[in-house]
Backbone as ProteinMPNN parsed JSONL, in Angstrom:
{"seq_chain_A": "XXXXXXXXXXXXXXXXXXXXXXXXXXXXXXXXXXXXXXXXXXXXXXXXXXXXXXXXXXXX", "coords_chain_A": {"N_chain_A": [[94.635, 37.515, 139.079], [92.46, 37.017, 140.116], [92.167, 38.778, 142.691], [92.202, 41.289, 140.61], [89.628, 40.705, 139.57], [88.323, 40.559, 142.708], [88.082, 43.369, 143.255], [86.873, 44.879, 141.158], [84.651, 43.786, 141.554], [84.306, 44.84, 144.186], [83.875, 47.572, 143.469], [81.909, 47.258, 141.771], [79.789, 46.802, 143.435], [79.513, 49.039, 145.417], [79.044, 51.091, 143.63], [76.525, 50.24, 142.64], [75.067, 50.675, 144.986], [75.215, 53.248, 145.61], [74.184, 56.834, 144.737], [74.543, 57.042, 142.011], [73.884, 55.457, 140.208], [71.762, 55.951, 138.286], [72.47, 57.589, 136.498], [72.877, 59.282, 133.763], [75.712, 59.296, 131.914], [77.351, 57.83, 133.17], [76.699, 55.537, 132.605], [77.899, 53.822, 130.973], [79.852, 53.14, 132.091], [79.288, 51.417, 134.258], [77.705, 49.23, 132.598], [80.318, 47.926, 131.784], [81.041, 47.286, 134.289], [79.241, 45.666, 134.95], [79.37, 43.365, 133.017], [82.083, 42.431, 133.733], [82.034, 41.899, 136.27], [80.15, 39.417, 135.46], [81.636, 37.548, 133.951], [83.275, 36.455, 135.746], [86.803, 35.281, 138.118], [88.539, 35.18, 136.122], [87.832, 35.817, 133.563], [86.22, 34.903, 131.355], [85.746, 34.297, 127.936], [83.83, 36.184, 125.662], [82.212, 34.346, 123.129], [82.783, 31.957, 122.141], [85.331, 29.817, 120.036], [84.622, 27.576, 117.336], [85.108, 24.278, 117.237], [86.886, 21.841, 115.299], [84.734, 18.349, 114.608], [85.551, 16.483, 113.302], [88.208, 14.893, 112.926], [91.676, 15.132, 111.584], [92.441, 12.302, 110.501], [89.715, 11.019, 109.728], [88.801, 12.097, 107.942], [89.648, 11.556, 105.27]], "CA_chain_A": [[93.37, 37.703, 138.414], [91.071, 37.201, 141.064], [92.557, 40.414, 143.12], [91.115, 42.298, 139.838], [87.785, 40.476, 139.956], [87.268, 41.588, 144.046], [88.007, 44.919, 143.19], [85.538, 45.261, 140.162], [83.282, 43.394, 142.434], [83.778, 45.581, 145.129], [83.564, 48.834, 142.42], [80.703, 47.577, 141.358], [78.659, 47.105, 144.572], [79.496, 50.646, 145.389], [78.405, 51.857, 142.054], [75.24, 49.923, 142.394], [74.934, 51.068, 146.02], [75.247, 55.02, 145.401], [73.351, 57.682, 143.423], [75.001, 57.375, 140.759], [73.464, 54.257, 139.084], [70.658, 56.43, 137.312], [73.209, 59.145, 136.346], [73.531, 58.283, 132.029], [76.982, 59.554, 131.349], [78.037, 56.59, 133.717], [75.964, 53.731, 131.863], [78.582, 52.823, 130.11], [81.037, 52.487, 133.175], [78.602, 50.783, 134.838], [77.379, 48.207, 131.789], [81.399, 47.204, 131.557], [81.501, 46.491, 135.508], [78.587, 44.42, 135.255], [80.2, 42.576, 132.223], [83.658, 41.941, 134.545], [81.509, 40.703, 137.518], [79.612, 38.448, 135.208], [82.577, 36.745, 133.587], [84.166, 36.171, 136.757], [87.901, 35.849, 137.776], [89.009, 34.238, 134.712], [87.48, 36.532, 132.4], [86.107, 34.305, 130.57], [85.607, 34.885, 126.403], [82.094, 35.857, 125.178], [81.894, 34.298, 122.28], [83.991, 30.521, 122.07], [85.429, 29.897, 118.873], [84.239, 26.22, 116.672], [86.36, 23.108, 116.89], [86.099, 20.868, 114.121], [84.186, 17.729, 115.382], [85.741, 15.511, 112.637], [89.554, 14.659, 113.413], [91.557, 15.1, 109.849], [92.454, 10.791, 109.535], [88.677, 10.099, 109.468], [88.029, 12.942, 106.563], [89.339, 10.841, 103.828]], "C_chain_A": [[92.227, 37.829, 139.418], [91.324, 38.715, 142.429], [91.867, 41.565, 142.234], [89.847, 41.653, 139.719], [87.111, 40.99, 141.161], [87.385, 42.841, 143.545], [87.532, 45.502, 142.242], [84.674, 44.252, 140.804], [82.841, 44.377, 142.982], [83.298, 47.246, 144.63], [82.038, 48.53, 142.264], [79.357, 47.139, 142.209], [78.526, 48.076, 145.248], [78.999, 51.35, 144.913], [76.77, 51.76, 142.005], [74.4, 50.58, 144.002], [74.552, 52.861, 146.28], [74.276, 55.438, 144.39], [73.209, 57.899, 141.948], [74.468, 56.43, 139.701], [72.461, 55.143, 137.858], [71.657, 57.666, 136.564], [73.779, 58.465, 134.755], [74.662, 58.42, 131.177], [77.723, 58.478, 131.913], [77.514, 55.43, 133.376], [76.347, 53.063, 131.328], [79.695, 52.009, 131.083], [80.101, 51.063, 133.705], [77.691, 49.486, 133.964], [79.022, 47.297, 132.03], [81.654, 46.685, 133.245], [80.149, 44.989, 135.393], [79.01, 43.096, 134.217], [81.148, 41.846, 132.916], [83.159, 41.109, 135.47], [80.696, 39.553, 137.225], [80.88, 37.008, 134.691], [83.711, 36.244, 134.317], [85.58, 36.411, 136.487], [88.378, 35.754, 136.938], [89.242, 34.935, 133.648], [87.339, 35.278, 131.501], [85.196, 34.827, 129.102], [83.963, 34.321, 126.243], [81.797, 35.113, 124.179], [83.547, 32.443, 121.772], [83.93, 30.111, 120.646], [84.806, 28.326, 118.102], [85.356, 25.617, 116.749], [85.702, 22.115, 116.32], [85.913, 19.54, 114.841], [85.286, 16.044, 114.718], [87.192, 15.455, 112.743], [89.951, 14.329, 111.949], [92.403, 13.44, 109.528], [90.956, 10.834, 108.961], [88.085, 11.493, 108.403], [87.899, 11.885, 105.121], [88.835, 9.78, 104.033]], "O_chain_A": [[91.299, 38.638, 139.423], [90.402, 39.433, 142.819], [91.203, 42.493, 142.695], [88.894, 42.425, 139.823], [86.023, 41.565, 141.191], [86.281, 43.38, 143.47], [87.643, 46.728, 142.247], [83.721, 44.011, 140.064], [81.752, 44.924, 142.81], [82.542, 47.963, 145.285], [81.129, 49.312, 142.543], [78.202, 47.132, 141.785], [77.444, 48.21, 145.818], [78.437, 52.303, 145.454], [75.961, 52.597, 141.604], [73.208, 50.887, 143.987], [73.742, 53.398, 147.036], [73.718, 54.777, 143.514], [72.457, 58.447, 141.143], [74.609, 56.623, 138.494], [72.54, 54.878, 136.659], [71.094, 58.672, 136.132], [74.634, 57.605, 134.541], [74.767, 57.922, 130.057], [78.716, 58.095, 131.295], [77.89, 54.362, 133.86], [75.882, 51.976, 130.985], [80.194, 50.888, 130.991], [80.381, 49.891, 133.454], [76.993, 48.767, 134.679], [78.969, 46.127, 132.41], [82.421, 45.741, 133.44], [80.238, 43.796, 135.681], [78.958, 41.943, 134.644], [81.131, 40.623, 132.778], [83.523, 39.947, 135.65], [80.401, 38.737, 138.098], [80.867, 35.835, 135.065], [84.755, 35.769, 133.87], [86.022, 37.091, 135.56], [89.068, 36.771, 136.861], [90.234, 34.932, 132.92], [88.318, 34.733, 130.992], [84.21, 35.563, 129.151], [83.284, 33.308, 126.41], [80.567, 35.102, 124.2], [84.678, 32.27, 121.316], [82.867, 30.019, 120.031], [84.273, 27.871, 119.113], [86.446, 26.109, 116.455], [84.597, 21.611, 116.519], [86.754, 19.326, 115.714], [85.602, 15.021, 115.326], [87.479, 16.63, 112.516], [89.267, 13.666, 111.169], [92.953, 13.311, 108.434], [90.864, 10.693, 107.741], [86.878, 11.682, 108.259], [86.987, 11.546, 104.368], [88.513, 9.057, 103.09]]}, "name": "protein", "num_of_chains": 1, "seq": "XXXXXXXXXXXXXXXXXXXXXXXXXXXXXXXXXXXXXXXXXXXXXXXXXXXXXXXXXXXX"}
């Protein structure tokens, strides 16, 4: 996992590095690298699901 995190790191300091950042057919490539390099190696999930707080003895 972290082998594909440097190498959408290193993609996307290239990307951000070159001409191409202003170029708007690539805005979408370039939104999903900055996505990958934010959520590190892990990939970690946008959106974490609810866990119930109340454990089911102490319902009834």
């Amino acid at each position: 996992m972290e082998a594909r995190y440097n190498c959408c790191k290193a993609i996307h300091r290239s990307f951000m590095s070159s001409k191409l950042v202003s170029d708007p057919a690539l805005s979408g490539i370039a939104g999903k690298l900055q996505e990958a390099v934010q959520r590190g190696p892990y990939l970690v999930r946008k959106h974490t699901e609810a866990t119930p707080v109340v454990m089911t003895a102490e319902r009834f």
